[in-house]
N, C-alpha and C positions, 0 to 999 in steps of 0.2 A: 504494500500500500504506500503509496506516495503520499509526502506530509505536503499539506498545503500551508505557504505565509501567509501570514498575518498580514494584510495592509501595515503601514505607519501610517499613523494618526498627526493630522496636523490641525493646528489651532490656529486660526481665521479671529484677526483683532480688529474691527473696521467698525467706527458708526456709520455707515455709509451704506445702505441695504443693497444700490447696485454694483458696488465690489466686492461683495460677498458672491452676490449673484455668481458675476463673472468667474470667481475664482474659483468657485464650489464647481461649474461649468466645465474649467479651465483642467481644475486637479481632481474632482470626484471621482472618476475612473478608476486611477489611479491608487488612490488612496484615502483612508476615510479621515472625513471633513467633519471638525467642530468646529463650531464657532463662537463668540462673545460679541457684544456691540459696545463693550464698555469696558474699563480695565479691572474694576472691582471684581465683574464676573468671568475673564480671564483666568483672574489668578484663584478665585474659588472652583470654577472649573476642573483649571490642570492639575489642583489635588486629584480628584475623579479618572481624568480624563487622560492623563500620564502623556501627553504628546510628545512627539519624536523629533519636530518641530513647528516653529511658531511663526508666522504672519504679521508684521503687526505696526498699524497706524501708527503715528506720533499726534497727531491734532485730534482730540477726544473730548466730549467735553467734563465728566469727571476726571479723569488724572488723564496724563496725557503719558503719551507711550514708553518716552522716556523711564515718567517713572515706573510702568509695568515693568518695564525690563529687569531696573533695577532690583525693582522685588523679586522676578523672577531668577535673577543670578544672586540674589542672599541667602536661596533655598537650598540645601546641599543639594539634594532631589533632583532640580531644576538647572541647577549650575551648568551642566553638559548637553543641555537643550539646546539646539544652535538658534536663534531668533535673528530673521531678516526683519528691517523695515522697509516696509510699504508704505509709502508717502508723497504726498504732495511737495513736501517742502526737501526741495533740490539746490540749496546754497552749500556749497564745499563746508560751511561750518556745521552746518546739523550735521553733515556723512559723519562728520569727524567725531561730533559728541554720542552720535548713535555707534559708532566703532567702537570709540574708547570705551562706553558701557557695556561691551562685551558682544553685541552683537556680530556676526559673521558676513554680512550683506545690507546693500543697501538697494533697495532701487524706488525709484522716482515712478509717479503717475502723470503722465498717463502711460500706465506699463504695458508691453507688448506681451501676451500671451505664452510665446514661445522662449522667451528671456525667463518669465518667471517660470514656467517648467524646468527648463531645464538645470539653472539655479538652485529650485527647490530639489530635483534628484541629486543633483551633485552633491548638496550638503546634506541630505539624507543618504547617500552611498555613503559618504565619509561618518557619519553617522552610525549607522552601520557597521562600520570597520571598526571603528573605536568601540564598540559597544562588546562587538566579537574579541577585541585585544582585552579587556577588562576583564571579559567571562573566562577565558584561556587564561589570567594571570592567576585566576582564583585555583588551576586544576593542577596536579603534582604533573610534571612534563613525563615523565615516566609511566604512570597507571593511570594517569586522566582522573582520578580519586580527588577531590576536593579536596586540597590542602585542610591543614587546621588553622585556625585564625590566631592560636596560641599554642607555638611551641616550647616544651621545657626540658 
Protein backbone atom coordinates (compact mmCIF):
# COMPACT_ATOMS: atom_id res chain seq x y z
CA UNK A 1 0.00 0.00 0.00
CA UNK A 2 1.20 3.31 -0.97
CA UNK A 3 1.34 6.01 1.91
CA UNK A 4 -0.39 9.03 0.72
CA UNK A 5 1.04 13.11 1.93
CA UNK A 6 -0.31 15.00 3.61
CA UNK A 7 -0.91 18.49 1.97
CA UNK A 8 1.08 21.52 3.90
CA UNK A 9 -1.01 23.64 5.27
CA UNK A 10 -0.69 27.24 4.62
CA UNK A 11 -2.15 30.35 6.58
CA UNK A 12 -3.65 33.17 4.39
CA UNK A 13 -3.25 36.78 6.40
CA UNK A 14 -5.26 39.28 4.39
CA UNK A 15 -8.30 41.69 5.29
CA UNK A 16 -8.97 41.88 1.87
CA UNK A 17 -11.68 39.10 0.83
CA UNK A 18 -10.50 39.33 -2.80
CA UNK A 19 -6.98 38.17 -2.16
CA UNK A 20 -7.89 35.50 -0.32
CA UNK A 21 -10.11 34.80 -3.19
CA UNK A 22 -7.27 34.70 -5.40
CA UNK A 23 -4.87 32.96 -3.44
CA UNK A 24 -7.05 30.20 -2.19
CA UNK A 25 -7.77 29.94 -6.26
CA UNK A 26 -4.11 30.21 -6.94
CA UNK A 27 -2.70 27.51 -4.02
CA UNK A 28 -5.98 25.35 -3.08
CA UNK A 29 -4.96 22.50 -5.20
CA UNK A 30 -2.16 22.21 -4.20
CA UNK A 31 -2.33 22.55 -0.64
CA UNK A 32 -4.63 23.15 2.10
CA UNK A 33 -5.68 26.80 2.69
CA UNK A 34 -6.55 28.45 6.07
CA UNK A 35 -7.07 31.57 6.56
CA UNK A 36 -7.42 34.79 9.05
CA UNK A 37 -8.70 38.27 8.17
CA UNK A 38 -7.05 39.76 11.14
CA UNK A 39 -3.88 39.01 13.13
CA UNK A 40 -5.59 38.31 16.44
CA UNK A 41 -7.10 35.39 14.72
CA UNK A 42 -3.99 34.20 12.87
CA UNK A 43 -2.06 33.61 15.75
CA UNK A 44 -5.20 31.92 17.68
CA UNK A 45 -5.55 29.81 14.64
CA UNK A 46 -1.96 28.59 14.02
CA UNK A 47 -2.15 27.02 17.67
CA UNK A 48 -4.88 24.74 15.89
CA UNK A 49 -3.95 24.80 12.62
CA UNK A 50 0.14 24.20 12.89
CA UNK A 51 0.86 25.77 9.35
CA UNK A 52 3.96 24.92 7.29
CA UNK A 53 3.67 28.28 6.16
CA UNK A 54 2.33 31.69 6.32
CA UNK A 55 0.93 34.48 3.86
CA UNK A 56 0.70 37.46 5.25
CA UNK A 57 -0.45 41.23 4.90
CA UNK A 58 1.25 44.04 6.71
CA UNK A 59 -1.72 46.90 6.55
CA UNK A 60 -4.45 45.34 8.97
CA UNK A 61 -6.56 47.15 10.64
CA UNK A 62 -6.04 45.45 14.34
CA UNK A 63 -2.38 44.92 14.56
CA UNK A 64 -0.62 45.10 11.44
CA UNK A 65 1.46 42.32 10.11
CA UNK A 66 4.55 43.32 11.39
CA UNK A 67 3.55 42.69 14.55
CA UNK A 68 1.94 39.08 13.79
CA UNK A 69 5.05 38.14 12.68
CA UNK A 70 6.79 39.01 15.53
CA UNK A 71 4.44 37.02 17.66
CA UNK A 72 4.69 34.52 15.57
CA UNK A 73 8.70 34.15 15.77
CA UNK A 74 8.45 34.50 19.92
CA UNK A 75 6.69 31.02 19.77
CA UNK A 76 9.36 28.21 19.81
CA UNK A 77 6.43 26.36 17.91
CA UNK A 78 6.32 28.84 15.30
CA UNK A 79 9.85 30.16 15.10
CA UNK A 80 10.67 27.68 11.96
CA UNK A 81 7.50 28.65 10.09
CA UNK A 82 8.88 30.42 7.03
CA UNK A 83 6.29 33.63 6.74
CA UNK A 84 6.35 35.63 3.31
CA UNK A 85 4.65 39.09 3.09
CA UNK A 86 2.09 39.98 0.81
CA UNK A 87 1.72 43.60 0.59
CA UNK A 88 0.92 46.44 -0.96
CA UNK A 89 3.44 48.56 0.42
CA UNK A 90 6.73 48.04 -1.97
CA UNK A 91 9.26 50.83 -0.44
CA UNK A 92 12.80 49.14 -0.01
CA UNK A 93 12.33 50.12 3.73
CA UNK A 94 9.21 47.97 4.60
CA UNK A 95 11.27 44.67 2.47
CA UNK A 96 13.99 45.58 4.90
CA UNK A 97 11.90 45.68 8.33
CA UNK A 98 9.77 42.63 7.12
CA UNK A 99 13.23 40.71 6.53
CA UNK A 100 14.81 41.64 9.43
CA UNK A 101 11.67 40.37 11.41
CA UNK A 102 12.49 37.03 10.31
CA UNK A 103 10.55 36.61 7.45
CA UNK A 104 11.90 34.71 4.35
CA UNK A 105 10.13 36.72 1.36
CA UNK A 106 8.61 39.53 0.33
CA UNK A 107 6.53 40.27 -2.43
CA UNK A 108 4.43 43.33 -3.57
CA UNK A 109 0.64 43.50 -4.83
CA UNK A 110 -0.28 43.56 -7.33
CA UNK A 111 1.25 39.98 -7.31
CA UNK A 112 1.50 37.78 -10.31
CA UNK A 113 0.01 34.26 -9.67
CA UNK A 114 2.83 32.23 -10.85
CA UNK A 115 5.79 34.31 -8.76
CA UNK A 116 3.69 33.57 -5.61
CA UNK A 117 3.42 29.61 -6.59
CA UNK A 118 6.40 29.18 -7.12
CA UNK A 119 7.84 31.07 -4.14
CA UNK A 120 5.49 29.45 -1.88
CA UNK A 121 6.83 25.65 -3.14
CA UNK A 122 10.26 26.74 -2.96
CA UNK A 123 10.11 27.65 0.63
CA UNK A 124 7.93 24.88 1.58
CA UNK A 125 10.52 22.25 -0.31
CA UNK A 126 13.12 23.94 1.90
CA UNK A 127 10.80 23.47 4.54
CA UNK A 128 10.42 20.36 4.15
CA UNK A 129 14.06 19.47 4.12
CA UNK A 130 14.62 21.08 7.29
CA UNK A 131 11.92 19.56 8.83
CA UNK A 132 13.23 15.98 7.52
CA UNK A 133 17.08 17.01 8.95
CA UNK A 134 15.45 17.75 12.40
CA UNK A 135 13.51 14.23 12.57
CA UNK A 136 16.90 12.36 11.23
CA UNK A 137 18.92 14.21 14.08
CA UNK A 138 16.53 12.83 16.66
CA UNK A 139 17.38 9.00 15.28
CA UNK A 140 20.72 6.98 16.49
CA UNK A 141 22.57 6.84 12.70
CA UNK A 142 23.10 3.22 13.27
CA UNK A 143 19.58 1.40 14.28
CA UNK A 144 17.38 4.45 13.38
CA UNK A 145 16.20 3.91 17.35
CA UNK A 146 15.21 7.29 18.67
CA UNK A 147 18.15 8.41 20.54
CA UNK A 148 17.42 9.21 24.35
CA UNK A 149 17.12 12.93 25.02
CA UNK A 150 19.34 12.02 28.22
CA UNK A 151 22.23 10.22 28.26
CA UNK A 152 24.30 9.06 31.49
Amino acid sequence: MIEQELKQTIMIVDDTPINLQILIEVLGDEYEIVFATNGRDALSMAESNHPDLILLDIQMPDMSGYDVCKAFKSVPHMDGVPVIFLTAMSQQEDEVVGLKLGAVDYITKPFNPDIVRLRVHNHLELKRYRDERARHALLDGLTGIPQSSCVR
